[in-house]
Every structure is written in structure tokens, then in C-alpha cells.
C-alpha positions, 0 to 999 in steps of 0.5 A: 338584632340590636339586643343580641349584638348588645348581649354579644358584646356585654358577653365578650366584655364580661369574658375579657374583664375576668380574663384580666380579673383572674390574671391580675390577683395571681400577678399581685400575689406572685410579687408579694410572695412570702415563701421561699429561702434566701441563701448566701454564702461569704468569704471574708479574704482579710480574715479568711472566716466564712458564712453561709445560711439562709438570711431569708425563709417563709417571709420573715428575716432570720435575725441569727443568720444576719447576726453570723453576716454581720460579724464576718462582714465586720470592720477587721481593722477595728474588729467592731460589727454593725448591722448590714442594710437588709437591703444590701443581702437582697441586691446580693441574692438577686445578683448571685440569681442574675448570675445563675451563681452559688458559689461563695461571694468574697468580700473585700470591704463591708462594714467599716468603721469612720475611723477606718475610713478615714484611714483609708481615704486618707490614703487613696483617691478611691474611697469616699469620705461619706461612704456608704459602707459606714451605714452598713449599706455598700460591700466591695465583692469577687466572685471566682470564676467570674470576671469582674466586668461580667459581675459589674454588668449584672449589678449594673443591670439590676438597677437597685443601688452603686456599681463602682468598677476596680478591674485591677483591683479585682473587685466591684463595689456595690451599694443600696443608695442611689442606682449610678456607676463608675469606674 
């Protein structure tokens, strides 16, 4: 009696540890998924050009596409580009995602310039001397048909970097750095 509860319970572990075996690697596999297409669509309203293309396809970056981001995502004041934190298209798409949104994202502010920067902190209180869009890594955005306290909330709750709030302005902020809030 005591072999065959002993065989009862190797057969029961056994069935739960492949049970979890069988269940771990497509888990693993699910989140290091390579395949798929990453697509975004922007609207820069200071120059009024647009972009839209797949920045992400099979697991590779498509270096054309954020070549096209980039140059419209530029610094307009000193018409000089710089690359965009990779990282930065990906809190995009999660949120477009978040959002159950296609439509074109407007940009205020992507890439800029320390001169322009400066230029701009030197006139309000709002913009941070060290600003991570210096480093390609921060965008001040607008969805239409969005409201931006719906687009800061979905930010917010995606934990990946900045979510600043500008509600007369229009607009949020978001950034790759560190997960905090204002406004």
C-alpha cells in the first residue's frame, strides 16, 4: 500500500511538473517574440510633414524607417535631426496599443537642439534645462479625438519612462528616462 500511494503521488508530480514544464517555455517564447510589424504614423504640426511606416518587422529595427522618423521628428527651429531612443518609438506603440489607436500621433517637441533648448527654457519655467529631448529620448504629443488627460492616464499606466501633463497647452510630454509625473 505504501508503493502504490508512493507511485500515486511520483505520478501526480510528475503530471503537474510537465503541466508547468509544457506551460513555461511558450510563456518564455511568447515574450521574447521576434515576429510582428511595429507601425507608427506622425504628424509634426510646426512643419505640417508627415510619417508613417513600420519601424519594427520580423524582430529587426527598420533603419530606413527611423531614418524617415528621425527627420521629421527634427529640431525645426535649427532644422538639425538626431537619432530618436529606439526606445521612445516602443513606449509609442504600446501606448497607441493602450489606447486601441491608429491614428496619426502629433508631435509638438521631439528632437532638439541645447541651443533650442535653451532658447526655450530661457523663456518658460516648463522646460528643463537638461531635457531629455536633447538625447532623442522625450516627445511632447496629441492624439485628436483623445483627450489629454485619457492619453497622460494611459502613459502613466505603462510605467516605461516621463509622463508630464500640459492640459491647456494640449499636449503631454513623454520620455524613456526614469517612470515619474507631473503636471
Amino acid at each position: 500500500m505504501t508503493i502504490e500511494c508512493l507511485t500515486r503521488r511520483q505520478i501526480l508530480l510528475g503530471l503537474s511538473g510537465v503541466a508547468v514544464a509544457t506551460m513555461l517555455p511558450n510563456t518564455a517564447q511568447a515574450s521574447r517574440s521576434t515576429h510582428g510589424v511595429k507601425d507608427l504614423h506622425f504628424f509634426n504640426r510646426h512643419t505640417g510633414e508627415r510619417s508613417q511606416g513600420s519601424f519594427w518587422v520580423d524582430g529587426q529595427y527598420q533603419a530606413e524607417t527611423l531614418t524617415e522618423f528621425n527627420q521629421v521628428l527634427r529640431d525645426h527651429r535649427q532644422n538639425v535631426a538626431a537619432p530618436i531612443d529606439k526606445r521612445l518609438f516602443e513606449y509609442l506603440y504600446k501606448l497607441q496599443l493602450t489606447l486601441d489607436n491608429q491614428d496619426e500621433i502629433h508631435v509638438i517637441s521631439a528632437y532638439r537642439s541645447p541651443k533650442t533648448n535653451q532658447m526655450l527654457a530661457s523663456k518658460s519655467k516648463g522646460v528643463a534645462k537638461k531635457s531629455y529631448h536633447m538625447k532623442g529620448m522625450a516627445m511632447d504629443i496629441a492624439i485628436p479625438g483623445i483627450s489629454t488627460k485619457n492619453l497622460r492616464d494611459a502613459a502613466a499606466s505603462l510605467k516605461l519612462g516621463g509622463v508630464g501633463f500640459y492640459p491647456r497647452d494640449g499636449f503631454i510630454h513623454v520620455d524613456c528616462g526614469p517612470v515619474r509625473r507631473w503636471g
